[in-house]
Gaussian input, Z-matrix of N, CA and C with variables (Angstrom, degrees):
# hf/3-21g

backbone

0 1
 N
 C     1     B1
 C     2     B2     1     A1
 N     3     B3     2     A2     1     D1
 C     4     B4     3     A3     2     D2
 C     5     B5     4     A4     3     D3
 N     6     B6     5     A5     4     D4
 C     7     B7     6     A6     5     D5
 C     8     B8     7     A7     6     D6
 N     9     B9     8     A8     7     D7
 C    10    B10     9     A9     8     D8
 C    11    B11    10    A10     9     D9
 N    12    B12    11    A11    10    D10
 C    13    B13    12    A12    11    D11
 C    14    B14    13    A13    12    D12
 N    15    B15    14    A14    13    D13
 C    16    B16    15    A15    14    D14
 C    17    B17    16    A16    15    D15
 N    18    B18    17    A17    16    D16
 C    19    B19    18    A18    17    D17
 C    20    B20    19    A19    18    D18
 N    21    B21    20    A20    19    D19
 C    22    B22    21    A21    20    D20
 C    23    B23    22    A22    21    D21
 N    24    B24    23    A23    22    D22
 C    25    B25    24    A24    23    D23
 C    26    B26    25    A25    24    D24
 N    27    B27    26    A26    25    D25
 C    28    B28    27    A27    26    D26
 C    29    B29    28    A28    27    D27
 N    30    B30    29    A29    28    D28
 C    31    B31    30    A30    29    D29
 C    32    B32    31    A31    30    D30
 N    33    B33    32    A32    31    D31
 C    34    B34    33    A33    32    D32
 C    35    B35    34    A34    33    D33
 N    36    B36    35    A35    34    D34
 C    37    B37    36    A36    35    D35
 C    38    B38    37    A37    36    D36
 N    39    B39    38    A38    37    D37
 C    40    B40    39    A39    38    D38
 C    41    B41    40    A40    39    D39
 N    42    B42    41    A41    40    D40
 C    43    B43    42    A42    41    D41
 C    44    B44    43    A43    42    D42
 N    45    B45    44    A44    43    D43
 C    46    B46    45    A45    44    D44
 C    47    B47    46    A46    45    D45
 N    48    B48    47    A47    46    D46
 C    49    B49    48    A48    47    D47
 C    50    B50    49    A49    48    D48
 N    51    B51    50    A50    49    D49
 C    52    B52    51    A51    50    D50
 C    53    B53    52    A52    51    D51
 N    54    B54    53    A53    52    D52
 C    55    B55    54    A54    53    D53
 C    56    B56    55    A55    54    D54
 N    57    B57    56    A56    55    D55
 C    58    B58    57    A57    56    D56
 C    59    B59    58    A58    57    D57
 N    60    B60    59    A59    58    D58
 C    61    B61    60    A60    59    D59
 C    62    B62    61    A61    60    D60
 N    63    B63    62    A62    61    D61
 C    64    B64    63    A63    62    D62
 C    65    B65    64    A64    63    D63
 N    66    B66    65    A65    64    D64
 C    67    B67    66    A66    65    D65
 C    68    B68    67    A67    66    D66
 N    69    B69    68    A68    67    D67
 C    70    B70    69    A69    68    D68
 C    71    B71    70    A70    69    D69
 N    72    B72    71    A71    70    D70
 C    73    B73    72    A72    71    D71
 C    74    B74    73    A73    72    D72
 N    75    B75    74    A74    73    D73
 C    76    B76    75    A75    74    D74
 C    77    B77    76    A76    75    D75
 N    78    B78    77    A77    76    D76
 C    79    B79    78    A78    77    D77
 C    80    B80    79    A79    78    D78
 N    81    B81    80    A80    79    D79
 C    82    B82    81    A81    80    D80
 C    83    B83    82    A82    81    D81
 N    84    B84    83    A83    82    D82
 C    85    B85    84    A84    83    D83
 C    86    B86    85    A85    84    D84
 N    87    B87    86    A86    85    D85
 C    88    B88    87    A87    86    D86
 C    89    B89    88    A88    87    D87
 N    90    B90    89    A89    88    D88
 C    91    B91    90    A90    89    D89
 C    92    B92    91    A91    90    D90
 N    93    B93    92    A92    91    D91
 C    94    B94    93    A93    92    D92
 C    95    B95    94    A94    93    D93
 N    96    B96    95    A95    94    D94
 C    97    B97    96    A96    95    D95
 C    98    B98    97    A97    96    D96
 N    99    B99    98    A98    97    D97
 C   100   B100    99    A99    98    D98
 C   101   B101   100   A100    99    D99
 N   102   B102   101   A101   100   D100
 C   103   B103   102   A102   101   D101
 C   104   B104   103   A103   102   D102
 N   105   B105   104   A104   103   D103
 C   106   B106   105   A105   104   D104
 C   107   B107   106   A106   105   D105
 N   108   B108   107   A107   106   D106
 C   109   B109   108   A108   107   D107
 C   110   B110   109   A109   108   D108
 N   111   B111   110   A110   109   D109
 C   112   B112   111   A111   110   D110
 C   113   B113   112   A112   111   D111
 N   114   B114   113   A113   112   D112
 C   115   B115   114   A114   113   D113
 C   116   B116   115   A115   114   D114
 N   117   B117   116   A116   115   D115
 C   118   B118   117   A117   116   D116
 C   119   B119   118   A118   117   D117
 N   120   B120   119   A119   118   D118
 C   121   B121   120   A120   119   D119
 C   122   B122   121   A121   120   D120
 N   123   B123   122   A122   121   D121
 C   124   B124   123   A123   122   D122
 C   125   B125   124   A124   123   D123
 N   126   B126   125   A125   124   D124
 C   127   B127   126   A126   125   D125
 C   128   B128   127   A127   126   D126
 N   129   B129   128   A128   127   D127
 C   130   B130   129   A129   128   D128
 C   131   B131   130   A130   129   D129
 N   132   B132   131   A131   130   D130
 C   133   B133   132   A132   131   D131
 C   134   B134   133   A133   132   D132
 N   135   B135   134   A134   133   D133
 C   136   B136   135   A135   134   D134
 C   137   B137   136   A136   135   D135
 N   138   B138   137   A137   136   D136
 C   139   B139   138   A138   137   D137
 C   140   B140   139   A139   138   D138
 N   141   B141   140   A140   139   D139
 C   142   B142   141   A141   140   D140
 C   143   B143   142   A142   141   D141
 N   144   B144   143   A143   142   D142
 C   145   B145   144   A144   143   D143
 C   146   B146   145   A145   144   D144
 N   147   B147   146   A146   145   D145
 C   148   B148   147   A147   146   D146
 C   149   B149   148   A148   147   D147
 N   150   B150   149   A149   148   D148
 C   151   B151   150   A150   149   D149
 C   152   B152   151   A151   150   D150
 N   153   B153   152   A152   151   D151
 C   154   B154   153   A153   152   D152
 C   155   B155   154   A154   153   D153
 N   156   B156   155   A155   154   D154
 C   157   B157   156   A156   155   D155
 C   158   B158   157   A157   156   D156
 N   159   B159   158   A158   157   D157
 C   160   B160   159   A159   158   D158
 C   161   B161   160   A160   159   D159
 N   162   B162   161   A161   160   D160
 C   163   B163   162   A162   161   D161
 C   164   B164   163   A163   162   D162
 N   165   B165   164   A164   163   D163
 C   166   B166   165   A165   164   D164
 C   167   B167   166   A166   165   D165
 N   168   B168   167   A167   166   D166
 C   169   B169   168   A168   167   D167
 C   170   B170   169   A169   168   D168
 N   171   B171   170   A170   169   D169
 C   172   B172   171   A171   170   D170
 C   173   B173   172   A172   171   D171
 N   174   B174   173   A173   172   D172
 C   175   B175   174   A174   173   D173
 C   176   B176   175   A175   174   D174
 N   177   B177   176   A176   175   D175
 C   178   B178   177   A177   176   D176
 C   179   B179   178   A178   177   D177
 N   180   B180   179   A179   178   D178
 C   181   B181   180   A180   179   D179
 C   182   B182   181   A181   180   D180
 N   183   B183   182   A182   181   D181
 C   184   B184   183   A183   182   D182
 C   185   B185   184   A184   183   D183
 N   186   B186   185   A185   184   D184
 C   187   B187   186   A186   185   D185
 C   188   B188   187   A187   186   D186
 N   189   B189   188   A188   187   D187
 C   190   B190   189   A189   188   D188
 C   191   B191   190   A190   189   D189
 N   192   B192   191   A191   190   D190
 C   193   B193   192   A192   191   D191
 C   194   B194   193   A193   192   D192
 N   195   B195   194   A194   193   D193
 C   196   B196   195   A195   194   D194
 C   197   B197   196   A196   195   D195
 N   198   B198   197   A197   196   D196
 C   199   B199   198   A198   197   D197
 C   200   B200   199   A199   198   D198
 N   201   B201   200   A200   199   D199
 C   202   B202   201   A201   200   D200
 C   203   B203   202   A202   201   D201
 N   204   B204   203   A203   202   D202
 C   205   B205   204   A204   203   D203
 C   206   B206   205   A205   204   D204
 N   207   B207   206   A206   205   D205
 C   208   B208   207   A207   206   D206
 C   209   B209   208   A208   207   D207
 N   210   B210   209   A209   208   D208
 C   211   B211   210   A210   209   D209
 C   212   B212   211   A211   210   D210
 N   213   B213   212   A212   211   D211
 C   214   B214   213   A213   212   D212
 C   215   B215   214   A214   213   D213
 N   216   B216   215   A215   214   D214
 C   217   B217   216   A216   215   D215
 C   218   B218   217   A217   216   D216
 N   219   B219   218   A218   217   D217
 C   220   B220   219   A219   218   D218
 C   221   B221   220   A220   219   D219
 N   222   B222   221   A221   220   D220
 C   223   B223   222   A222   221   D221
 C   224   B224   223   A223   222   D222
 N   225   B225   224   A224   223   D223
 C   226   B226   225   A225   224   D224
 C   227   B227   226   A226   225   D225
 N   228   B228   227   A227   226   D226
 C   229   B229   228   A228   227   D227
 C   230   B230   229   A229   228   D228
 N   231   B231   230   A230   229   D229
 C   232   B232   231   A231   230   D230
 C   233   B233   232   A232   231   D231
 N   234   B234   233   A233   232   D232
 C   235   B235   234   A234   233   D233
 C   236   B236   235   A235   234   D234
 N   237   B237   236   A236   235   D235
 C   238   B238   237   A237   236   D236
 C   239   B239   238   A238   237   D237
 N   240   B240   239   A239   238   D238
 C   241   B241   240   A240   239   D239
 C   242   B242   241   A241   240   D240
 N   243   B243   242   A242   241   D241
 C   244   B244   243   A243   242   D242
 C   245   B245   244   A244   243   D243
 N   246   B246   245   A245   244   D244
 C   247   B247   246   A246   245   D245
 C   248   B248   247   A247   246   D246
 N   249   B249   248   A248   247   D247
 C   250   B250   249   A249   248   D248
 C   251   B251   250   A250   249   D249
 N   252   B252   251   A251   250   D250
 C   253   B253   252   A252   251   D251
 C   254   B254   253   A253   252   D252
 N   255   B255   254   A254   253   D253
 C   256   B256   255   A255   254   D254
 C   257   B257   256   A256   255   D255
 N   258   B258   257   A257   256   D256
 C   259   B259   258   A258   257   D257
 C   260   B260   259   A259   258   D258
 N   261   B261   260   A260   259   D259
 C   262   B262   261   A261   260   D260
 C   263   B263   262   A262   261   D261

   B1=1.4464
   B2=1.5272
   B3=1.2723
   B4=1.2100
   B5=1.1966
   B6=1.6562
   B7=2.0141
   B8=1.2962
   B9=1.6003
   B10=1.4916
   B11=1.9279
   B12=0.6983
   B13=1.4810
   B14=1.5927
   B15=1.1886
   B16=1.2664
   B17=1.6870
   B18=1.4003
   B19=0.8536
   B20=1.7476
   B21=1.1624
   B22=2.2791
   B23=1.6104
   B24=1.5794
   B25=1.7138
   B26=1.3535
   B27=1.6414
   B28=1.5806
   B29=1.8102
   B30=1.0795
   B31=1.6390
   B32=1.4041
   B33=1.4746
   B34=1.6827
   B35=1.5898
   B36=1.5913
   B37=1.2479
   B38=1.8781
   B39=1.3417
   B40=1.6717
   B41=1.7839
   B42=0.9097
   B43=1.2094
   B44=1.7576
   B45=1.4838
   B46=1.4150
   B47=1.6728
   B48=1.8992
   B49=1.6988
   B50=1.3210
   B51=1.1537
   B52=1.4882
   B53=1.5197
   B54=1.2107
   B55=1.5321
   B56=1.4413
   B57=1.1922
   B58=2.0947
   B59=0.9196
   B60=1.8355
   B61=1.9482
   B62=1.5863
   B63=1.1110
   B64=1.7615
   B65=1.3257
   B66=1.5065
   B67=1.1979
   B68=1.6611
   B69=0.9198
   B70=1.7681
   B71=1.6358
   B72=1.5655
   B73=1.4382
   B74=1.4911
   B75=1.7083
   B76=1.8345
   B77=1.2244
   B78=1.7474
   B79=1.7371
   B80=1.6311
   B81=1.2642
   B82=1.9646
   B83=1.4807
   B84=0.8504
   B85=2.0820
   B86=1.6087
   B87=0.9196
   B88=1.5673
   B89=1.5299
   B90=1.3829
   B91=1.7278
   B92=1.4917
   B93=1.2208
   B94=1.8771
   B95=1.3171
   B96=1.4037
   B97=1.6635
   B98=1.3255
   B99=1.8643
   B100=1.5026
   B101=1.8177
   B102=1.3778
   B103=1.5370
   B104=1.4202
   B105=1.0803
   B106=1.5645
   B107=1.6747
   B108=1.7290
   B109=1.4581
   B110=1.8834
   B111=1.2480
   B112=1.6089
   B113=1.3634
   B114=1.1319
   B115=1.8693
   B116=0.9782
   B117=1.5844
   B118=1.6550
   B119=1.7080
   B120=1.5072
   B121=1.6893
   B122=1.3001
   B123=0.8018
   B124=1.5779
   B125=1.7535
   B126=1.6792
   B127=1.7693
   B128=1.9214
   B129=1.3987
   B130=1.3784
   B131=1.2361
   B132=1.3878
   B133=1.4911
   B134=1.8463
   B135=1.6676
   B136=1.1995
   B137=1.8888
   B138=1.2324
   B139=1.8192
   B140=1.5676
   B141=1.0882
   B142=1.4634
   B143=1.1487
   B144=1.6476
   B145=1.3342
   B146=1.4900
   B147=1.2591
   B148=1.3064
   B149=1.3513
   B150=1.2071
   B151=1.3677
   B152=1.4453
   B153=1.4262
   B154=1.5487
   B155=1.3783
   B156=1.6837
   B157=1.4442
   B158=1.7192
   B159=1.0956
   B160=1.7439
   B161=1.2957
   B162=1.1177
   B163=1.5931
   B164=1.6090
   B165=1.5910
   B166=1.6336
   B167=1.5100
   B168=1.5223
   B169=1.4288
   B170=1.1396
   B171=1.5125
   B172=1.4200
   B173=2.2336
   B174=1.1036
   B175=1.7255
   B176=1.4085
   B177=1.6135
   B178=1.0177
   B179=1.7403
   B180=1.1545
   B181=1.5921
   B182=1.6783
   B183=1.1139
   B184=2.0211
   B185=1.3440
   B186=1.4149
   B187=1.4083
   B188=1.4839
   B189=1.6505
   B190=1.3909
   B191=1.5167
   B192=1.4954
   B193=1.2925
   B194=1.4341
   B195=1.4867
   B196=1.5352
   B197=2.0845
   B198=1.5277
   B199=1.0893
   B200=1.6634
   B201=1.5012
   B202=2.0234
   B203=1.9265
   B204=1.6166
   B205=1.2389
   B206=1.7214
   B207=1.3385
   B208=1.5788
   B209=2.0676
   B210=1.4893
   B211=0.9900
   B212=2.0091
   B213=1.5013
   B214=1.4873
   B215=1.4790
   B216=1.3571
   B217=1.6270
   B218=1.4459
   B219=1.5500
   B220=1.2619
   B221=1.7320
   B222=1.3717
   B223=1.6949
   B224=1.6052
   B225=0.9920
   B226=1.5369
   B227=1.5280
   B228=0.8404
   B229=1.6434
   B230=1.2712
   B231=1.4167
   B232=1.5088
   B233=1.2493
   B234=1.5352
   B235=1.5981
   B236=2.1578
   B237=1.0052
   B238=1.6328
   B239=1.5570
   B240=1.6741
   B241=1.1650
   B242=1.2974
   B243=1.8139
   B244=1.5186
   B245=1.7882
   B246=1.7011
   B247=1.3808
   B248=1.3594
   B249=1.5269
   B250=1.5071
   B251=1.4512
   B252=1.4909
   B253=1.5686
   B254=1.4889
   B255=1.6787
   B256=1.3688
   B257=1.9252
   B258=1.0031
   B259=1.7514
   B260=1.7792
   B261=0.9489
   B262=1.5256
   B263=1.5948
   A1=108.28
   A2=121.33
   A3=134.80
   A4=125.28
   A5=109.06
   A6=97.10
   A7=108.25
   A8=96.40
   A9=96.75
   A10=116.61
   A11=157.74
   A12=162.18
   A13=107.54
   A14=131.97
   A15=135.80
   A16=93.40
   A17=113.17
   A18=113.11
   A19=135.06
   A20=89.22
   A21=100.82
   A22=109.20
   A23=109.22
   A24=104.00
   A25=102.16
   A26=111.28
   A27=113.77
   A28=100.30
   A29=114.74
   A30=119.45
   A31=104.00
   A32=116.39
   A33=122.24
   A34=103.33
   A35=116.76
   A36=132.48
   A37=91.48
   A38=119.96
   A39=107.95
   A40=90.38
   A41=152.29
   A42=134.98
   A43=104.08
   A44=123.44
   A45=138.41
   A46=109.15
   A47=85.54
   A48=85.20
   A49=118.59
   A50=121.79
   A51=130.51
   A52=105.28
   A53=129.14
   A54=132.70
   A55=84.76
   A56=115.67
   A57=95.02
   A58=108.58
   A59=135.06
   A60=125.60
   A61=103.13
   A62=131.54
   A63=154.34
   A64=65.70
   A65=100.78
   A66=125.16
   A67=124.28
   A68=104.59
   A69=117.29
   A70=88.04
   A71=111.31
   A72=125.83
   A73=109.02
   A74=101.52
   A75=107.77
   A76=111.25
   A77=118.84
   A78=114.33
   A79=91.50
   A80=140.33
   A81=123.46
   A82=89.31
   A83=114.19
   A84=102.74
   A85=88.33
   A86=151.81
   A87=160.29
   A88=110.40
   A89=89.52
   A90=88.70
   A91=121.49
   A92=127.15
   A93=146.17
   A94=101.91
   A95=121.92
   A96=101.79
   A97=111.97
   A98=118.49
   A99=119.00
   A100=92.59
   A101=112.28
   A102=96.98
   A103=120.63
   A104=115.75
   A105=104.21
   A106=128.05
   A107=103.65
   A108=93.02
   A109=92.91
   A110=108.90
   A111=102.43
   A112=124.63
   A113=113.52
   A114=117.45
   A115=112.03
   A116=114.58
   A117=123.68
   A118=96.77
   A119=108.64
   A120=100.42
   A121=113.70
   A122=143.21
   A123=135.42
   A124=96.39
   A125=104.85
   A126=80.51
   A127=98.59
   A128=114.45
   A129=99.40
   A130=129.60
   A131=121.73
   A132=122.25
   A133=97.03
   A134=101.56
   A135=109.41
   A136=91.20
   A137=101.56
   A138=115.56
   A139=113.30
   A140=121.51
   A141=134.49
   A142=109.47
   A143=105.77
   A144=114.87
   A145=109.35
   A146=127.25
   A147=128.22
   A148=135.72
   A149=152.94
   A150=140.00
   A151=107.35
   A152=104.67
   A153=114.44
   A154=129.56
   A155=104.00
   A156=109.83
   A157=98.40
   A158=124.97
   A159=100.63
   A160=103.10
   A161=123.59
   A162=91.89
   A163=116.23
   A164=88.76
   A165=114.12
   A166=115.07
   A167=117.58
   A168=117.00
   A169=109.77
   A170=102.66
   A171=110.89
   A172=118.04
   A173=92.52
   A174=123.36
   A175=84.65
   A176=115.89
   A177=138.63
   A178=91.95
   A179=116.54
   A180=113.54
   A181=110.97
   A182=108.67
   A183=116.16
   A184=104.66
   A185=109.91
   A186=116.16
   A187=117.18
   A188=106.55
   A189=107.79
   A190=107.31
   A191=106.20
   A192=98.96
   A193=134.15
   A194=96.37
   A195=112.71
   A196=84.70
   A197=140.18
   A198=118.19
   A199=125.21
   A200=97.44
   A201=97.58
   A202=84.39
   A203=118.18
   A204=107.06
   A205=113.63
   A206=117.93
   A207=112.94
   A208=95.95
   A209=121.87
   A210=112.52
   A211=128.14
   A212=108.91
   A213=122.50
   A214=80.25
   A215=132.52
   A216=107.80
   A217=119.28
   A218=118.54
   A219=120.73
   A220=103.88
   A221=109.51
   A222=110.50
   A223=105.25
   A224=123.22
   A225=128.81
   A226=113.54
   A227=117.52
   A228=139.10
   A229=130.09
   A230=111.00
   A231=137.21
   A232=106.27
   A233=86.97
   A234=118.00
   A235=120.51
   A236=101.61
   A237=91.99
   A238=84.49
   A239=115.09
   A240=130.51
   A241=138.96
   A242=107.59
   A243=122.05
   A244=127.48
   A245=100.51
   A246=96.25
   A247=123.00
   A248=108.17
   A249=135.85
   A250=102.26
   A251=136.11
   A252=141.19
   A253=99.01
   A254=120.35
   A255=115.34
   A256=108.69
   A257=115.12
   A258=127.03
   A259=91.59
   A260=116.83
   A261=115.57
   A262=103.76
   D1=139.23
   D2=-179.05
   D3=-102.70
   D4=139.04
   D5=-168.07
   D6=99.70
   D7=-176.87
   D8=-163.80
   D9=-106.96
   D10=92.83
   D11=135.39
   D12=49.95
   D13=148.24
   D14=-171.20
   D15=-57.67
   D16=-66.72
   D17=-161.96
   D18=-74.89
   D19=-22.79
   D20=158.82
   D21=-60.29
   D22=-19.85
   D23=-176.11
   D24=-80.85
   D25=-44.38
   D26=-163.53
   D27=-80.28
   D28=1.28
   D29=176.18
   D30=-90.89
   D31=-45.68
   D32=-169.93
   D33=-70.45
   D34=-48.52
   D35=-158.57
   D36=-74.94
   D37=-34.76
   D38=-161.15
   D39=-106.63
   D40=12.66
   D41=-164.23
   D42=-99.81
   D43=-28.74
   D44=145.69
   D45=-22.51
   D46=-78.14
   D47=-168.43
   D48=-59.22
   D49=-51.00
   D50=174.02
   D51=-32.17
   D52=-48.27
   D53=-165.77
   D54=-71.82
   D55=-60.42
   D56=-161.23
   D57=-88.56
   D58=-2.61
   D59=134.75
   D60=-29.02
   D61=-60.25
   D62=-148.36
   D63=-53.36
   D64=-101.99
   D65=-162.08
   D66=-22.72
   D67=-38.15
   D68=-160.96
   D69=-70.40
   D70=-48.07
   D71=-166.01
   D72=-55.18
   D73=-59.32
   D74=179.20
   D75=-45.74
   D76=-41.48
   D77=-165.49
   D78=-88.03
   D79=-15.54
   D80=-158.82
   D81=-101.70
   D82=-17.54
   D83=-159.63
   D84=-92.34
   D85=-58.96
   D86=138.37
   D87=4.61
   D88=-73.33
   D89=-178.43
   D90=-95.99
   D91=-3.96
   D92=128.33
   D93=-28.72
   D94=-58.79
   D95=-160.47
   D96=-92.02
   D97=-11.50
   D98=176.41
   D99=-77.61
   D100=-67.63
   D101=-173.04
   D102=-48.17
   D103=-45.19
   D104=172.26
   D105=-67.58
   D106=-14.68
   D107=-174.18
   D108=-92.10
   D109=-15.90
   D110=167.69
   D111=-85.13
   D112=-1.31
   D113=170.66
   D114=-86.18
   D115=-30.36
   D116=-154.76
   D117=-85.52
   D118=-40.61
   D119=-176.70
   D120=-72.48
   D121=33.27
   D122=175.86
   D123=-116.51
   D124=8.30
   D125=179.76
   D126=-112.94
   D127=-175.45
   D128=162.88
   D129=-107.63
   D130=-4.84
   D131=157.95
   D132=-109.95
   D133=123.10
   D134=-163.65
   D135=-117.33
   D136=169.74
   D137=162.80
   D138=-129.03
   D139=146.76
   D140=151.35
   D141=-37.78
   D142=130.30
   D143=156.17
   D144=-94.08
   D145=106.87
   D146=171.34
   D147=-71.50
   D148=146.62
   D149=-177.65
   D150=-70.76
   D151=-38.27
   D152=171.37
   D153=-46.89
   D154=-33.71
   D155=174.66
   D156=-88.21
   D157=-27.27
   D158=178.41
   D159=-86.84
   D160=18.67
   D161=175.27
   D162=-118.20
   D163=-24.45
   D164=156.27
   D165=-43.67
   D166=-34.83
   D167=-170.55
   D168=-99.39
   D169=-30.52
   D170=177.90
   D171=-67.90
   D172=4.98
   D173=-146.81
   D174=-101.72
   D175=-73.03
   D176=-147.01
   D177=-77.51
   D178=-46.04
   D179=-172.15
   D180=-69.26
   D181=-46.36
   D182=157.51
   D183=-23.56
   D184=-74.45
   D185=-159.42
   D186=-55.31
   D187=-36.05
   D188=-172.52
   D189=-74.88
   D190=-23.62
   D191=-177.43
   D192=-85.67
   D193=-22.58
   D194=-176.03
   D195=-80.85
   D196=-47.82
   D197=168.08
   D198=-31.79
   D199=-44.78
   D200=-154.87
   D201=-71.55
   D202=-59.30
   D203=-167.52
   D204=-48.92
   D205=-35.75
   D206=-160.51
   D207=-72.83
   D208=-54.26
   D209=177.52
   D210=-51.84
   D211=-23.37
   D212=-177.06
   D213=-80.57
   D214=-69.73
   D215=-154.39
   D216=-86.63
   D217=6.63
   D218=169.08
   D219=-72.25
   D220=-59.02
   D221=178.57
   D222=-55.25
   D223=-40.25
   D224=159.30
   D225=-33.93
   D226=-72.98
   D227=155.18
   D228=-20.33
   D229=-64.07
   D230=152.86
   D231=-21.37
   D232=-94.43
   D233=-162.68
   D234=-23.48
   D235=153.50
   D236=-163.18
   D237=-104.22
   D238=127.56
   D239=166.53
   D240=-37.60
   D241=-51.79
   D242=153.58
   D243=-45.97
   D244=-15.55
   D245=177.25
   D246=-105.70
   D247=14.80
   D248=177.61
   D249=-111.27
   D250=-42.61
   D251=168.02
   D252=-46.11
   D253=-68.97
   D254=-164.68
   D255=-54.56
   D256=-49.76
   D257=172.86
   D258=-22.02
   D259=-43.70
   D260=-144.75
   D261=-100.38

């Protein structure tokens, strides 16, 4: 068989996004906990900003994202090329 494997495409095609997930994460969790720890003091019953809670969110947003990209470039992947040539 010739070419590359379902899965070397959905590795080549997601390894981009994943890097600027990284990225997005290093710069939002940083400036998440200054804006939020500066919104939060202006009240008088205040809460902790925990690292635990940004990273939890920061956790939770990864996952969804590394899901949406892996399912778009798996059907990406799939899909038979010749039936994207004729489209055109």
């Amino acid at each position: 068989m010739l070419g590359a494997s379902p899965g070397q495409i959905v590795f080549t095609l997601s390894k981009l996004f994943l890097i600027l997930i990284g990225v997005a994460v290093l710069i939002g969790v940083p400036v998440g906990y200054f804006l939020g720890d500066l919104f939060i003091s202006n009240y008088a019953y205040r809460i902790v900003i925990t690292p635990w809670l940004l990273l939890s969110g920061a956790t939770i947003l990864s996952l969804l994202g590394i899901i949406t990209i892996s399912t778009q470039t798996m059907s990406a992947a799939r899909s038979n090329p010749v039936n994207a040539l004729r489209a055109e």
